[in-house]
C-alpha positions in Angstrom: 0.0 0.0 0.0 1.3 3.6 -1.4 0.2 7.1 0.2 0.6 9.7 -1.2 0.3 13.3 -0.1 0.6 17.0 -2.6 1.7 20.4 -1.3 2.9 23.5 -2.8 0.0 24.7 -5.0 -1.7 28.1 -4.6 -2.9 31.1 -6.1 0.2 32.8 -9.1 -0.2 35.2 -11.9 0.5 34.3 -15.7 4.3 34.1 -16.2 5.0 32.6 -12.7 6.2 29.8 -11.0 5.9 26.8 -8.6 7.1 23.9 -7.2 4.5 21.3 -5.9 5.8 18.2 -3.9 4.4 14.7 -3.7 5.3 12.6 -0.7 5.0 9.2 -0.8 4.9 6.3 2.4 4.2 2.7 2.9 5.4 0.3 0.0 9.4 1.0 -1.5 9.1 4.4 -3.6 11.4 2.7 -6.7 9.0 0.3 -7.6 6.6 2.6 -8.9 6.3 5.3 -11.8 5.0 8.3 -10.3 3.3 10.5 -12.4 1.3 14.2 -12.0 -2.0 14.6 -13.2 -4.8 18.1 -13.5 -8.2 18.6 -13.2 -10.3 21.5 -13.7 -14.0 22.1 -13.4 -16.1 20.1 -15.9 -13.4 18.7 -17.5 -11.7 14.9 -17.3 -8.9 14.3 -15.9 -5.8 15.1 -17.5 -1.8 13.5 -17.9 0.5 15.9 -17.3 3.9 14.0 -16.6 5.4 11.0 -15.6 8.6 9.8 -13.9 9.9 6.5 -14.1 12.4 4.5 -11.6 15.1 4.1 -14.3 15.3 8.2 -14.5 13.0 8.3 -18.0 10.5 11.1 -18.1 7.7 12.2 -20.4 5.4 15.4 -20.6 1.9 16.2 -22.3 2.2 18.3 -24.9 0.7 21.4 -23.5 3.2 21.4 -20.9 6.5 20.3 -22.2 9.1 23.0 -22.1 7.3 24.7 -19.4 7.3 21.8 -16.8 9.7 20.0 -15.3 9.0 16.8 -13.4 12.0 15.0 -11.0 12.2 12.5 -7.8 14.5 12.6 -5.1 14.3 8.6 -4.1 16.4 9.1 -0.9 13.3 11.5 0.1 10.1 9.8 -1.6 9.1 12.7 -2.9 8.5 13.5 -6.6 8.7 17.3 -7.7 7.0 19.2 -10.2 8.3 22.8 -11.5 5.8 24.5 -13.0 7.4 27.7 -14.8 5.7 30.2 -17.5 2.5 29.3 -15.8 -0.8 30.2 -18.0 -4.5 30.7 -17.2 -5.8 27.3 -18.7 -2.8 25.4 -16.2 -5.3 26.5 -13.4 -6.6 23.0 -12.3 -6.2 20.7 -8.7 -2.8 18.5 -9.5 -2.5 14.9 -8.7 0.5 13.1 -7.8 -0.2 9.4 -8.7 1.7 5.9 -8.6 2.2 3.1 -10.6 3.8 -0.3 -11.6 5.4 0.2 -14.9 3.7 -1.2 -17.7 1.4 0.3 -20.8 -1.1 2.7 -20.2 0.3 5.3 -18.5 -1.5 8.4 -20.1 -4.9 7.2 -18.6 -5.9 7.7 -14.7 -7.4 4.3 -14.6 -4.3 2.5 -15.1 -2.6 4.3 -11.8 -2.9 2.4 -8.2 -2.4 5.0 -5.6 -3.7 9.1 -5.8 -3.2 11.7 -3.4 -5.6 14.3 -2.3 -4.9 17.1 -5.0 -3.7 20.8 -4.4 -5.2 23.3 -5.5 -3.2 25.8 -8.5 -5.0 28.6 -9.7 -3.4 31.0 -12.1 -5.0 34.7 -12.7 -4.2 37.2 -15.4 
């Protein structure tokens, strides 16, 4: 069993920047991809990034070059910096966990979620 818990999100202005965290507990932290995941009103949820055990990484399209996802495997934690934020980026973020295997773009084929935080970008 994973947990998994978000932080850093908050209210930024277009052209900003920030750093959310996902901590993770319970079952060995390098056995899973751990990937990052929006949501905003009305609207399904959405892949954003994904980092994998063996140090491999891959972004959605409307975020790649602006986003930057890492892990720090002696902390658990998994990091997402968020730069050149934009209005449509406002969403609540989801870290999420996974055993490697096909399928990753889709929420359904992720185990363990956290909570969400909250980003919300004004113009």
């Amino acid at each position: 069993q994973v947990q998994l818990v978000e932080s850093g999100g908050g209210l930024v202005q277009a052209g900003g920047s920030l750093r959310l965290s996902c901590a993770a507990s319970g079952r060995t932290f390098n056995s899973y991809g751990m990937g990052w995941f929006r949501q905003a009103p009305g609207k399904e949820r959405e892949f954003v990034a994904i980092s994998w055990s063996g140090g491999s990484s891959y972004y959605a399209d409307s975020v790649e070059g602006r986003f930057a996802i890492s892990r720090d495997n002696a902390k658990n934690t998994v990091y997402l910096q968020m730069n050149s934020l934009k209005t449509d980026d406002t969403a609540v973020y989801y870290c999420a966990a996974r055993v490697r295997g096909a399928g990753y773009l889709t929420p359904s084929s992720y185990e363990y979620w956290g909570r969400g935080t909250q980003v919300t970008v004004s113009s």
